[in-house]
N, CA and C atoms as a LAMMPS dump frame, in Angstrom:
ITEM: TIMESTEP
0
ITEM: NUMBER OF ATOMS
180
ITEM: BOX BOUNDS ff ff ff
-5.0000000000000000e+02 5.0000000000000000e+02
-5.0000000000000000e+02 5.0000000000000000e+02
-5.0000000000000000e+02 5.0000000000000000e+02
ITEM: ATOMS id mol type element x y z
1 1 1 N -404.088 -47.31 159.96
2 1 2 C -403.92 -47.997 161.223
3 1 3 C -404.997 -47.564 162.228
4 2 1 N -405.307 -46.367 161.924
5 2 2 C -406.545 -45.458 163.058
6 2 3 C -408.005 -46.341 162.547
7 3 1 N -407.499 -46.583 161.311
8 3 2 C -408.815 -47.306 161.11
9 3 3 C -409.084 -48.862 161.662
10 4 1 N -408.616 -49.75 161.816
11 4 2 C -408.284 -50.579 162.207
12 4 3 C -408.38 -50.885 163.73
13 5 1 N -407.511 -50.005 164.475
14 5 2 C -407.424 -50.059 165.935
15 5 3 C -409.314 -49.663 166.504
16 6 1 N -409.806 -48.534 165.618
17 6 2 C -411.051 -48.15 165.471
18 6 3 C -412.241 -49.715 165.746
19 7 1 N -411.575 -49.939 164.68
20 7 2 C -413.035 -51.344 164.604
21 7 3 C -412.629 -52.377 165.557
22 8 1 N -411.622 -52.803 166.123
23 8 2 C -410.786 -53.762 166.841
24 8 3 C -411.843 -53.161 168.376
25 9 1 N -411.876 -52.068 168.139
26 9 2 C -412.123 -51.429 169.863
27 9 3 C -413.536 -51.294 169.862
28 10 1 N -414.209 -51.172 168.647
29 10 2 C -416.022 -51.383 168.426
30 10 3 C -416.592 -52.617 168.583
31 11 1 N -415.732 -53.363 167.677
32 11 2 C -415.91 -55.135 168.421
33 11 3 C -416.295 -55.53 169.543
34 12 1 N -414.837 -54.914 170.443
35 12 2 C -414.528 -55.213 171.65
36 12 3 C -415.77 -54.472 172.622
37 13 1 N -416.091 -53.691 172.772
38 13 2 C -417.529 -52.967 173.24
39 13 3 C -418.743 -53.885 172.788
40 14 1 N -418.979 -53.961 171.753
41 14 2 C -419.965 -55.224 171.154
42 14 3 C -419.968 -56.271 172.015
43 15 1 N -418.727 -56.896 172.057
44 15 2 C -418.807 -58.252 172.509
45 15 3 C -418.723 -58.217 174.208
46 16 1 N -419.278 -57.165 174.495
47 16 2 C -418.799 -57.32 175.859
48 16 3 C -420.729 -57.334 176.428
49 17 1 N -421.022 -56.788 175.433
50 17 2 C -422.909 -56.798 176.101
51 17 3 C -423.4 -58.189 175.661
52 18 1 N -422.31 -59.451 175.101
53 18 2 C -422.984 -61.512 175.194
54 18 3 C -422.689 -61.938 176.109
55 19 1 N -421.349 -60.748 177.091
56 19 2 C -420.935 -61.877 178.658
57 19 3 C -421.906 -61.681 179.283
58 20 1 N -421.754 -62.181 180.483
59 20 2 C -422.307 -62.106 181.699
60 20 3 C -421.445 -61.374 182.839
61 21 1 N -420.316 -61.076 182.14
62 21 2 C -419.14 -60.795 183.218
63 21 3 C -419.58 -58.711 183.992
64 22 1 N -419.244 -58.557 185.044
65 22 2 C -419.49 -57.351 186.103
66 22 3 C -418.25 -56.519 185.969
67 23 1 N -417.315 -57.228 185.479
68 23 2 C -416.147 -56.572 185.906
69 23 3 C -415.33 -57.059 184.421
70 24 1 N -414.241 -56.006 184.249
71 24 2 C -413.443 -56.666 182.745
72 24 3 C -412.309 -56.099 183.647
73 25 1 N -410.63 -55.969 182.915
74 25 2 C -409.665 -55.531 183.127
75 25 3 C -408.799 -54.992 182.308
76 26 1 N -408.541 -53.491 183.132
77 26 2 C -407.623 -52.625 182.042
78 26 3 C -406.636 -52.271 182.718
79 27 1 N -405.029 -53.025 182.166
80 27 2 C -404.075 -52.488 182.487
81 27 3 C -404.036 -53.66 183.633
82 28 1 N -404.364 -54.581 183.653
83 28 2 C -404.192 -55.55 185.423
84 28 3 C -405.06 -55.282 185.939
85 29 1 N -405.507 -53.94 185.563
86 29 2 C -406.857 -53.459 187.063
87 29 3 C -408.482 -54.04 186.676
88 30 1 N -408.868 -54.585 187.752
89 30 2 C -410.574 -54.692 187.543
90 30 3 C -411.241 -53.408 187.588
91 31 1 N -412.114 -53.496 186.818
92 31 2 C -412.558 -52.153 186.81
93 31 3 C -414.317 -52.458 186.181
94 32 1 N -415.441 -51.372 186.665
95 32 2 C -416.473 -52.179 186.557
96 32 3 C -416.679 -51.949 184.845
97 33 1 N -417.928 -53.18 184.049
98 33 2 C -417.972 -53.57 182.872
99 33 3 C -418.405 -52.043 181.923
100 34 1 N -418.685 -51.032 182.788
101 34 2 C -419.36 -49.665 182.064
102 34 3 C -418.115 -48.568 181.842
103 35 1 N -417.18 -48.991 182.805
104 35 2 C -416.01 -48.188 182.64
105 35 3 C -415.322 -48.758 181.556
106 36 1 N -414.752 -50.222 181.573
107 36 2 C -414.545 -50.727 180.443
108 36 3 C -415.343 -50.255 179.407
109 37 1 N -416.54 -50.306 179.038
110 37 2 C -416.912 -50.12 177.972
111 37 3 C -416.458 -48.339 177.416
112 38 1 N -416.967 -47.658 178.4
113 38 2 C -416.402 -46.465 178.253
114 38 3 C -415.031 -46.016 177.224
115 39 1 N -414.242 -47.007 178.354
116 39 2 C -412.544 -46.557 177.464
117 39 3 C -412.526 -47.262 176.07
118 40 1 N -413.214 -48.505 175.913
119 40 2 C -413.211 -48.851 174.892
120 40 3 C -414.067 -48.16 173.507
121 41 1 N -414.664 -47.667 174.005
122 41 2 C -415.978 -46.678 173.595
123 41 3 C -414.857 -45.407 173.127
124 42 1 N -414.332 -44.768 174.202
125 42 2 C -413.403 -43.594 173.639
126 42 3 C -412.562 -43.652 172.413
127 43 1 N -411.667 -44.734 173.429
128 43 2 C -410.592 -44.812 171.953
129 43 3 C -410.755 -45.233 170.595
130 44 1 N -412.536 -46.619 170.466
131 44 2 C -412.355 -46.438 169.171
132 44 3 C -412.82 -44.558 168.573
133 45 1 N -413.928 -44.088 169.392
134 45 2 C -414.088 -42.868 168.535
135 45 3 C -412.969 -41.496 168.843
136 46 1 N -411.793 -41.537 169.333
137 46 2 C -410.374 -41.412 168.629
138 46 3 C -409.889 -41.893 167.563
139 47 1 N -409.847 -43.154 167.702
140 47 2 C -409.241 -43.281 166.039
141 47 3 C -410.023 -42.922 164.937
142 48 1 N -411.617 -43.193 165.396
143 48 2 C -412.04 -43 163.87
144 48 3 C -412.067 -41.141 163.864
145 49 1 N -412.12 -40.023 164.786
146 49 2 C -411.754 -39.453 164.445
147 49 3 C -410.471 -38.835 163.749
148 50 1 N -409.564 -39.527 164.353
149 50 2 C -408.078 -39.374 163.542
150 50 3 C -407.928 -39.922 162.039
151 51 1 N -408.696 -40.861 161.653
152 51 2 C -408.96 -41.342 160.93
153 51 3 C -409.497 -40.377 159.56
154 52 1 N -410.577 -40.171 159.824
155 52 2 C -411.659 -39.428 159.146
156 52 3 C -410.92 -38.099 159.037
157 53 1 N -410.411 -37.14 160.457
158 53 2 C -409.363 -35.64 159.691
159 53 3 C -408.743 -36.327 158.886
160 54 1 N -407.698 -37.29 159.052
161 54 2 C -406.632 -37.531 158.248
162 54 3 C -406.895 -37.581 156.485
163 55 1 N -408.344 -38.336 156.569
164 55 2 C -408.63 -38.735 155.134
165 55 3 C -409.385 -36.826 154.923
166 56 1 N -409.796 -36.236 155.418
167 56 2 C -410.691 -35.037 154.801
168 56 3 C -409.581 -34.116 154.529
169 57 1 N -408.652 -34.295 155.575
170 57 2 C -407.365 -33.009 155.318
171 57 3 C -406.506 -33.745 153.729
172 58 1 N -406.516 -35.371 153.303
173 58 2 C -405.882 -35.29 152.458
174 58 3 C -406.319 -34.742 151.141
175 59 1 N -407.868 -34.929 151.092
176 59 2 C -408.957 -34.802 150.172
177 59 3 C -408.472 -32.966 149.682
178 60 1 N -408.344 -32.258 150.686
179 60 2 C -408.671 -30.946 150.736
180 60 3 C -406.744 -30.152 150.148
């Protein structure tokens, strides 16, 4: 699922440098397009870290 939510949120960063848009919204709130990218930026590399322990700790 970490993997998944991961690429869903890399997309979403991707597709945000074809708008034209200044501003996106997180949570209801406007917030400017670099902060957005930011959080979107974080959480996918959360999951894929959760991701990646999960698979090395099973390996091990």
């Amino acid at each position: 699922m970490n993997l998944i939510v991961g690429i869903i949120a890399l997309i979403n960063v991707i597709y945000t440098f074809f708008g034209t848009n200044s501003t996106a919204s997180i949570l209801m709130f406007d917030v400017n397009i670099w902060v957005y990218r930011l959080f979107w930026t974080l959480l996918a590399a959360g999951c894929f870290y959760a991701h990646f322990k999960k698979t090395n700790k099973a390996v091990d």
